[in-house]
C-alpha positions as CSV (number, residue, x, y, z in Angstrom):
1,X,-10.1,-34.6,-49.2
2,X,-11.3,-31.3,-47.5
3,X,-9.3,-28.8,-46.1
4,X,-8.0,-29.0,-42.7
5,X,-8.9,-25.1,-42.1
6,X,-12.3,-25.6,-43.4
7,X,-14.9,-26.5,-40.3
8,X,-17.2,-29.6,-41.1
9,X,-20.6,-28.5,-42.5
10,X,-22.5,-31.8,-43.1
11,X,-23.1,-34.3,-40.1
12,X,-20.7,-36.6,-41.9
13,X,-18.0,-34.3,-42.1
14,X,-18.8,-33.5,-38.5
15,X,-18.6,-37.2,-37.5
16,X,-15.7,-37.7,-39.5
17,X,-13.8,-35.2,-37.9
18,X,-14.6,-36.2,-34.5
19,X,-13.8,-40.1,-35.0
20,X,-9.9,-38.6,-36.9
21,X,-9.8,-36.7,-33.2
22,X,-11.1,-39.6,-30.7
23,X,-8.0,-41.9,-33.3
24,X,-5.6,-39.0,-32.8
25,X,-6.1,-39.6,-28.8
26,X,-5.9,-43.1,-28.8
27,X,-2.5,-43.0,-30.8
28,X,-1.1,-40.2,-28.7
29,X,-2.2,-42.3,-25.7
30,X,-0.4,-45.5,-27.3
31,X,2.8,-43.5,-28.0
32,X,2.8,-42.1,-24.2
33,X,2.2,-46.0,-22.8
34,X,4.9,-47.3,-25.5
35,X,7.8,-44.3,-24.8
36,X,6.9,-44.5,-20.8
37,X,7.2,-48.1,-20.2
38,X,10.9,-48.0,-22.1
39,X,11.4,-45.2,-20.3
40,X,10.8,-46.9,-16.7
41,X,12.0,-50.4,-17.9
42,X,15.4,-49.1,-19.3
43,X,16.1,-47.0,-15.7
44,X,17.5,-49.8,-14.1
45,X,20.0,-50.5,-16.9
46,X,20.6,-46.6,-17.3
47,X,21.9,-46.7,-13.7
48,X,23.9,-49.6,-13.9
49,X,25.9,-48.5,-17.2
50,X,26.2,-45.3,-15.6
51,X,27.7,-46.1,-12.2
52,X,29.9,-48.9,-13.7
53,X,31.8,-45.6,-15.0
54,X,33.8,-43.4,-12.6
55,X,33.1,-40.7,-14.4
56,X,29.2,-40.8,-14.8
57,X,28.6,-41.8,-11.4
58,X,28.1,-38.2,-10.1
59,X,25.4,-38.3,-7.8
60,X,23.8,-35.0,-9.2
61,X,23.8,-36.7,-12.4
62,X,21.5,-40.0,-11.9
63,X,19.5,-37.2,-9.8
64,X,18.7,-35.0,-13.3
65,X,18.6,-38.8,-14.9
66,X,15.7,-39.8,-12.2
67,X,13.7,-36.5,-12.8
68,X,13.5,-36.9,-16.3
69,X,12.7,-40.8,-16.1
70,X,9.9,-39.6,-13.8
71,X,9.3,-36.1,-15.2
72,X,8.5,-37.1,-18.8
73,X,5.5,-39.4,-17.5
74,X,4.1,-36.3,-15.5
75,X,4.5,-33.4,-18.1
76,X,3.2,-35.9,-21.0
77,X,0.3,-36.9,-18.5
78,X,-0.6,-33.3,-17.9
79,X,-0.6,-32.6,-21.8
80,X,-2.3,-36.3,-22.2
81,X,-5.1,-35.4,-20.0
82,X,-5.7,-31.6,-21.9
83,X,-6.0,-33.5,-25.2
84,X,-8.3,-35.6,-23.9
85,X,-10.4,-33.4,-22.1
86,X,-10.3,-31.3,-25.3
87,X,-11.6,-34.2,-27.5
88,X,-14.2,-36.2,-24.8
89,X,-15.7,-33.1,-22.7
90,X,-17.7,-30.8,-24.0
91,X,-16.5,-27.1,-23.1
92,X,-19.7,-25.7,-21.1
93,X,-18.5,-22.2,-21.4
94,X,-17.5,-21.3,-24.9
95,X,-19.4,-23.9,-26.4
96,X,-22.1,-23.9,-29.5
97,X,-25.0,-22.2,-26.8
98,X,-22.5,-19.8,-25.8
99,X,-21.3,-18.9,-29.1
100,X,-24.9,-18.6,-30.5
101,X,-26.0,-16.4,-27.4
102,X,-23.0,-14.3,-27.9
103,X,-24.1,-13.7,-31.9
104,X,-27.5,-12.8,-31.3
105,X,-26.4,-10.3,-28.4
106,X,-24.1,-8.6,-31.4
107,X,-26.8,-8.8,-33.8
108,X,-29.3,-7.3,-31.8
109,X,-26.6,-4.6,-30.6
110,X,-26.7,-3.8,-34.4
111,X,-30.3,-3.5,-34.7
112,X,-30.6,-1.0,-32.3
């Protein structure tokens, strides 16, 4: 198995890697669709065991319970959609052509 810190020097290496990172994304997609629906599905039972107790039926409570039902969806989304523009879009500015022109302005730099 090659090292993890090693970057991929044959195509297949290269396609290897980027099929492990498009199956990373999927499963970190199916995790977030899995955890959220619970999430949303078990709300209505949260609030009922909750206000069925005196105690637990602090307003200010079920508010903090409501932002992180709905929260968790939004922050995870947010890092979601990073991780998928990080394995599906190319980065126009600091990609391969930028990298490249950047080497040959250092090298050239040198020569003179």
């Amino acid at each position: 198995m090659p090292s993890k810190n090693k970057k991929p020097t044959t195509s297949y290496e290269r396609a290897r890697k980027r099929v492990d990172d498009i199956k990373g994304f999927y499963g970190h997609l199916a995790a977030y669709i899995i955890v959220n629906a619970l999430l949303l599905l078990a709300r209505g039972k949260f609030h009922f065991m909750l206000l069925s107790k005196g105690a637990l039926g602090d307003p200010e409570f079920l508010n903090w319970l409501d932002w992180n039902v709905y929260g968790t969806p939004i922050v995870w989304g947010i890092g979601l959609g990073i991780h998928a523009l990080s394995v599906f879009v190319k980065n126009p500015f600091l990609g391969k052509s930028w990298e490249e022109r950047q080497i040959e302005k250092y090298m050239n730099k040198d020569k003179q």
